[in-house]
C-alpha positions in Angstrom: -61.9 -61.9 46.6 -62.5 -62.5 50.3 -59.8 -64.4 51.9 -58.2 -65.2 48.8 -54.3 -65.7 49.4 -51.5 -64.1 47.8 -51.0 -64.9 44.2 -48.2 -65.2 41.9 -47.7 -65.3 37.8 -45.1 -67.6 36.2 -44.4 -67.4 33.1 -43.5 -70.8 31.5 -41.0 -70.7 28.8 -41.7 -67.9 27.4 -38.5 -67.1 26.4 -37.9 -69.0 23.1 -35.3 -69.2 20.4 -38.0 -71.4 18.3 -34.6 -73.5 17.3 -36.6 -77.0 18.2 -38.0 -79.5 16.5 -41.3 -79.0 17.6 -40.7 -75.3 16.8 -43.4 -75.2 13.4 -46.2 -76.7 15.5 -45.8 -74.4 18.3 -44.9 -71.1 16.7 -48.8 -70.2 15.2 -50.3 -70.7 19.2 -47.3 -69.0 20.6 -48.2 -66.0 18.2 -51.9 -66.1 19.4 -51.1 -66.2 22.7 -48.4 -63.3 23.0 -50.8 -60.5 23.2 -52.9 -61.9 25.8 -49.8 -63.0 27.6 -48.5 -59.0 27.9 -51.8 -58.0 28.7 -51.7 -60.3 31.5 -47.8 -59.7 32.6 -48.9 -55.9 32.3 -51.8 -56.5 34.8 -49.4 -58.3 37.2 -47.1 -55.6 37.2 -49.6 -53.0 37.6 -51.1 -54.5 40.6 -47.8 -55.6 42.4 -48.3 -58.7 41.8 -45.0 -61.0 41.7 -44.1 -62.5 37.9 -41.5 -64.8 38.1 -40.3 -66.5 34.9 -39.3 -69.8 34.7 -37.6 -70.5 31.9 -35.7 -73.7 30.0 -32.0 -73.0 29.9 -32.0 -75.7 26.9 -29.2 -77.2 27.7 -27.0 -74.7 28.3 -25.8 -75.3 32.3 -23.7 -71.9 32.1 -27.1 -70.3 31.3 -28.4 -67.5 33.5 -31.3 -65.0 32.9 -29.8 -62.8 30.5 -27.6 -65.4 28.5 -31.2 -67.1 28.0 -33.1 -63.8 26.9 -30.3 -62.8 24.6 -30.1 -66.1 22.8 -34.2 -65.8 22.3 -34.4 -62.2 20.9 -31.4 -63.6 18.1 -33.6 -66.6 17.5 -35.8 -67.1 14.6 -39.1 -65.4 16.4 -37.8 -62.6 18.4 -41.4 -60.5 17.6 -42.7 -63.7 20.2 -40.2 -62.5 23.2 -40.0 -59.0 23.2 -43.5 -58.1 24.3 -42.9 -60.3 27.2 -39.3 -60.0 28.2 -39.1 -59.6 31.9 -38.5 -56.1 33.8 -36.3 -55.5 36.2 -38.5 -56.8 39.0 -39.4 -60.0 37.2 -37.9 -62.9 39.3 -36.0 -65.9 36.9 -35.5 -69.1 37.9 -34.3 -71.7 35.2 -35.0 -75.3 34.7 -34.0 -78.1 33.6 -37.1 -80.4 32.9 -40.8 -79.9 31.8 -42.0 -79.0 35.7 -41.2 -75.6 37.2 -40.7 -77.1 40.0 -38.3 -80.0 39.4 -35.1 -79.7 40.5 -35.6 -75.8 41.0 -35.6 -73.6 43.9 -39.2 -72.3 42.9 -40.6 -74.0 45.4 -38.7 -72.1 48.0 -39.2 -68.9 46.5 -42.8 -68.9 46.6 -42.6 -69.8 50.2 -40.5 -66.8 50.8 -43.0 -64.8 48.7 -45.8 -66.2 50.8 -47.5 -67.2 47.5 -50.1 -70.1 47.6 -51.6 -70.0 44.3 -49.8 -69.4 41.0 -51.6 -67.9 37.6 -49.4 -70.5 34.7 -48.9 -69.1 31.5 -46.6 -69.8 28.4 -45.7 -73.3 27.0 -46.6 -76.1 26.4 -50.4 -76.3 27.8 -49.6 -80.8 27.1 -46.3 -80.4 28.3 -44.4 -77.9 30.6 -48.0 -76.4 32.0 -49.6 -79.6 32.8 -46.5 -81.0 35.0 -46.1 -77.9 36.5 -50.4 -77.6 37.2 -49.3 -81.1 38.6 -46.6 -80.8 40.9 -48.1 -77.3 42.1 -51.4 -79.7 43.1 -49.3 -81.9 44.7 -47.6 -78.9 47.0 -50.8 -77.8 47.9 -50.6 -74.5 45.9 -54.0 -73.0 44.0 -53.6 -73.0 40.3 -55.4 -70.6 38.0 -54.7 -71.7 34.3 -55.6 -68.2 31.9 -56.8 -70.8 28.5 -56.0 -68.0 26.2 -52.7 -67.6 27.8 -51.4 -71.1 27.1 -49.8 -72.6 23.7 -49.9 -75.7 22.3 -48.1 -77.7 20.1 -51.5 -80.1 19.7 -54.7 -78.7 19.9 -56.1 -82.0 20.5 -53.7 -83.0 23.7 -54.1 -79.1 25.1 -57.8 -79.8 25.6 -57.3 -82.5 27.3 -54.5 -81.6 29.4 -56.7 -78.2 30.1 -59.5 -81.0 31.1 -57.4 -83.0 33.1 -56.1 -79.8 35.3 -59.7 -78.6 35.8 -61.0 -81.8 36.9 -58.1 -83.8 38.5 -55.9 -80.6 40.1 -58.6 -78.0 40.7 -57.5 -75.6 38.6 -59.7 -72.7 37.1 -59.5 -72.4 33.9 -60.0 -68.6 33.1 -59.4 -66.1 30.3 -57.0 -63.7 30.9 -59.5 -60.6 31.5 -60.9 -63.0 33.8 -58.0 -64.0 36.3 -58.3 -62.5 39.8 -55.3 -61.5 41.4 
């Protein structure tokens, strides 16, 4: 697309133990998701395309990267992590908080990355997405939202947080054949 700037995916907590309370609402959209989320990642990849994972450290503040995605893949839904673990040029950046930008140094990164729109997938389209189509708005950053690349815990409170970044952030909502990198 003509003067269309650089891009970046982030993957939004992605990777999971499923060791929450809120873990048997979520797990059947995680599941529907996963395959559409690889395609995706796999697209990235394949056109150079920066993916950057940021992930909840759930509490753990000695947490890094690998600590996290070892902890998932012995959780109780490892077939939900492993077809979207992160390679070994996948960026990490951990949080704290529902935003991906709270408190983090993404904001920074994509700066050094020259990034000025961001592709969000993962979890929670009423939760961690929405903040993060939020505070990505307010930074001035494009946001591209793939709908089939998003899970919910509520199907009723995803439509409406999918609503509420179309018409109040400017995001597009997309599928994930659809998203333009």
């Amino acid at each position: 697309m003509e003067g269309m700037g650089k891009r970046a995916l982030v993957v939004i907590d992605m990777i999971n133990s499923y060791d929450h309370p809120d873990a048997g609402l979520l797990v059947p959209s995680a599941a529907r998701i996963v395959p559409a989320t690889a395609r995706l990642i796999g697209r990235a990849r394949a056109e150079k395309v920066p993916v950057i994972y940021v992930n909840d450290n759930f509490g753990e503040w000695r947490s890094h990267h690998g600590e996290i995605v070892d902890s998932a893949m012995a959780g109780s839904h490892p077939e939900l992590v492993e077809p979207l673990l992160p390679d070994e040029d996948s960026l990490f950046v951990v949080k704290a908080r529902h935003s991906i930008f709270y408190e983090t140094p993404l904001t920074y990164l994509l700066d050094q990355l020259s990034v000025d729109h961001v592709v969000l997938c993962g979890q929670v389209t009423e939760q961690c997405v929405l903040y993060s189509a939020l505070d990505a708005h307010i930074r001035y950053l494009g946001v591209t939202v793939p709908e089939d690349a998003v899970a919910h815990i509520h199907p009723d409170l995803a439509d409406a947080a999918l609503e509420m970044m179309r018409r109040n952030m400017g995001a597009e909502l997309r599928t994930v054949d659809t998203v333009e990198f």
